[in-house]
Structures are given as C-alpha cells and as structure tokens.
C-alpha positions as CSV (number, residue, x, y, z in Angstrom):
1,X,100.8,99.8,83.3
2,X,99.8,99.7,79.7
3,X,101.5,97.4,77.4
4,X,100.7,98.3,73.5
5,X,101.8,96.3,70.5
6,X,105.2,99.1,68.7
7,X,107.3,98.8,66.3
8,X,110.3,97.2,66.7
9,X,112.0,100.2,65.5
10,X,109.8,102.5,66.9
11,X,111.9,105.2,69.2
12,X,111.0,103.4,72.9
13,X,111.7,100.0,71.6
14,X,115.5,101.0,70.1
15,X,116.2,102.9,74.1
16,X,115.0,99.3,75.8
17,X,116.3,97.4,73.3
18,X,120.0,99.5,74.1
19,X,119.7,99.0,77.4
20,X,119.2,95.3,77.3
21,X,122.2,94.8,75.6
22,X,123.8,96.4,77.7
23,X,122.6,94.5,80.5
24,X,123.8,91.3,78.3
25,X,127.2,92.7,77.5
26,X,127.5,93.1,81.3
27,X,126.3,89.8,82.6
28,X,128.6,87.6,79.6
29,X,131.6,90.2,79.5
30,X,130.7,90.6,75.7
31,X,129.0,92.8,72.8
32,X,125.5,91.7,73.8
33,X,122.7,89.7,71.9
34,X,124.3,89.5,68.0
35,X,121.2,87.5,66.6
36,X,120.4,89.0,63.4
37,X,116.7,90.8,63.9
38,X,115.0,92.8,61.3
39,X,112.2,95.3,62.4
40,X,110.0,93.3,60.1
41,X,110.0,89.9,61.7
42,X,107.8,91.1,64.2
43,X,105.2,92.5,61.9
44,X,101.7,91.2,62.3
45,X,100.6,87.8,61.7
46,X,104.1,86.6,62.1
47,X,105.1,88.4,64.9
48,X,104.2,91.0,67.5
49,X,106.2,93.5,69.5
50,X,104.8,95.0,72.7
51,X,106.2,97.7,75.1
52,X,104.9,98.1,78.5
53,X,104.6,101.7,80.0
54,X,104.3,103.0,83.4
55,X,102.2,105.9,84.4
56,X,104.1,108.4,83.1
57,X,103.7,107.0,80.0
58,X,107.7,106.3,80.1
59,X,108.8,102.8,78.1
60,X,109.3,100.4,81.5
61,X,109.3,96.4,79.5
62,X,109.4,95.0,76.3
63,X,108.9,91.7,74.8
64,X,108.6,90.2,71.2
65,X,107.8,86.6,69.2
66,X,108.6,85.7,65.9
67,X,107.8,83.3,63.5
68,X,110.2,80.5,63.2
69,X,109.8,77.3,61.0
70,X,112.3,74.1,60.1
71,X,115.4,74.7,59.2
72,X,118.9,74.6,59.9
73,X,119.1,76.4,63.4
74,X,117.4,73.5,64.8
75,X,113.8,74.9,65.0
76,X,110.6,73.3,64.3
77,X,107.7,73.8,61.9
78,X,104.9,76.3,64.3
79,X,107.7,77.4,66.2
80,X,107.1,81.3,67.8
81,X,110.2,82.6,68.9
82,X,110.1,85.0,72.2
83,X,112.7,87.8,71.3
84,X,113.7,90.5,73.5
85,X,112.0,90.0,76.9
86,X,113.6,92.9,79.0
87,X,112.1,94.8,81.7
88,X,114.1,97.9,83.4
89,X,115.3,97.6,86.6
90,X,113.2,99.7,88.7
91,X,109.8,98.2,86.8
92,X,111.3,94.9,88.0
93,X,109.2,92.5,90.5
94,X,105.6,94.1,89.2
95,X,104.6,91.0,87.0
96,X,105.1,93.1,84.1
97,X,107.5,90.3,82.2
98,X,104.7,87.5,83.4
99,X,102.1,89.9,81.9
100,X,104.2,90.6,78.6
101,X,104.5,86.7,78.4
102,X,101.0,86.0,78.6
103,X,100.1,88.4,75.9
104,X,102.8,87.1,73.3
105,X,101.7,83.4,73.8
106,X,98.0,84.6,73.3
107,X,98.8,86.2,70.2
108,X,101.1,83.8,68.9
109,X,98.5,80.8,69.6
110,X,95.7,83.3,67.7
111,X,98.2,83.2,64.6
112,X,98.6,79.5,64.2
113,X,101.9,78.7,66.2
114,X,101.9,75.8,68.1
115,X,105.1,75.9,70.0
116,X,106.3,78.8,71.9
117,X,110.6,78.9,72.2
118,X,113.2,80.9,73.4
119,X,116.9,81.1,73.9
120,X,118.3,82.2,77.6
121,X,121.8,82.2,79.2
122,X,123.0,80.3,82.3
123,X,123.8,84.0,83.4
124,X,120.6,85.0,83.9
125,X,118.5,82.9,86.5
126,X,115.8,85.0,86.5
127,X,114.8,84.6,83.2
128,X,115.4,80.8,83.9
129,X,113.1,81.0,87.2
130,X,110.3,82.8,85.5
131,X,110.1,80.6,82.0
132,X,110.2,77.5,84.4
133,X,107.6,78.8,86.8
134,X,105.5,79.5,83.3
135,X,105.4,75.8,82.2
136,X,108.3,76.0,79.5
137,X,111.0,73.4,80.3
138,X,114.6,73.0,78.7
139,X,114.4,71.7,75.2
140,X,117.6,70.8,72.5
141,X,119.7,74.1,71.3
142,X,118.3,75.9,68.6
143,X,119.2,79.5,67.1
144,X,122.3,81.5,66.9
145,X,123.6,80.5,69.8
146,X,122.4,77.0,69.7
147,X,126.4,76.1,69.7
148,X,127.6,78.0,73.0
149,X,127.6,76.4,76.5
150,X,126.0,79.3,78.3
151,X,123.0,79.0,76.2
152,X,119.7,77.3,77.3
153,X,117.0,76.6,75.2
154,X,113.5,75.9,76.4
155,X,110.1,75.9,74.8
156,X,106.5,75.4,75.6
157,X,103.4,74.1,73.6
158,X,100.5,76.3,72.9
159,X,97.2,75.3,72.6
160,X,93.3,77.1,73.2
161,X,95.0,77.7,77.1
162,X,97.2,80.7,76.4
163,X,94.0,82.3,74.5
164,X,91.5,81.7,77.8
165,X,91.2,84.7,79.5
166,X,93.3,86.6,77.4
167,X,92.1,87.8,74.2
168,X,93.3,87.7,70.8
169,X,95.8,90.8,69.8
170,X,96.2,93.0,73.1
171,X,95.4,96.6,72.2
C-alpha cells in the first residue's frame, strides 16, 4: 500500500468520499455526513488529506484532519479535526485505517495542533473500537452534530509521540 497526501477534490478522493456516504446513509437510514467541508480546509499547514492505494494503484482508504479552533461548535483552541476516515470494504482488516491514523496525527502534531478530535456514530463500532484501541477516549460533543444522540465525540492529545517513528509530512 501506498498512502499519498491528494486533494480533497482530486478525482479518487470524490469516488471514496461517495462511497462513504453511502455507507453512512446506509448504517443511519439518512443522506449521509452533511458537515459542510470545503476542498480547502485540508490544504497544507492546516490540513492534510491522504488516500491510500493498493497495488493496482486503485484508491483503497482515505482519511483527512483539519484545523479547528474555539468557537461555537464546542471545539478548542489546537484542535485537528480527523475528517473522512473511510476504508473500502475489501481493503478492510489490513491496518490501512491504523496506518492512515498514524500519519494524520504525525502531521497534525508537526503543524502545531495539540489535540487531535473526531466525531463518530453509535452506528459504527468499529470506528469506536479502533479510536479507543488508539488512545482517544470519549470527550463532550462538539461539531455539526454535536446535538444528535447517535453522535460520539472523542479526542486525543498530541505531543512529540505521534512524530516518533513517523516522520513529518508522509510523501
């Protein structure tokens, strides 16, 4: 697998992007994800968007932070928001969404952000499992859908241990 930093926009990114909602819209019996995201909030240094793709060269996982500071959604000052985490089906179970992770929490530690967030649903334990078993716990509701019952919050500090072993921007 090769994961490289794209575009939110970029063609790959809009297919996975598709079929995640999808995948939302299926698990909630709704439209999918409505959170307002502009191709630019994930422009380096205040954001990064990666793709992961198998040996076919074929888009397989995707996964993206953005910058978030104080304000009325409940976030904090040196908040990096993880946006997007998706990997298909049959790329599931290869560590690719650990790996994605890792690599967004590096980079978002070598930008300045000291506290790694993300909004998940009580409709997909997975996601739940794998944030947990990567040291975030559940933290108050913040976001768009800070205000729905399904929605769990959770967040992680970041510190010099996300860069160790890592790198700075993966290439």
């Amino acid at each position: 697998m090769i994961i490289q930093p794209r575009p939110f926009d970029h063609p790959d990114a809009v297919k996975l992007n598709d079929q995640v909602q999808l995948e939302y819209a299926e698990r909630y019996g709704d439209e999918g994800d409505l959170t307002p995201l502009d191709p630019t909030m994930f422009d380096p240094p205040r954001g990064l968007y990666l793709l992961a793709y198998d040996e076919q060269d074929r888009p397989v996982a995707t996964g993206g932070w953005r910058t978030q500071d104080a304000n009325g959604e409940g976030y904090s000052d040196g908040d990096a928001e993880i946006k997007r985490m998706f990997v298909i089906p049959e790329g599931r179970n290869r560590g690719l969404a650990r790996r994605i992770l890792a690599a967004l929490e590096a980079d978002a530690t070598a930008a300045g952000r000291t506290r790694m967030v993300l909004e998940t649903g009580d409709q997909q334990p997975e996601a739940v499992a794998l944030y947990t078993s990567c040291g975030y716990e559940v933290c108050p509701k913040f976001g768009y859908y800070r205000e729905y019952e399904s929605s769990i919050c959770m967040a992680k500090p970041l510190g010099q241990e996300a860069l160790s072993g890592l790198g700075a921007r993966p290439s």
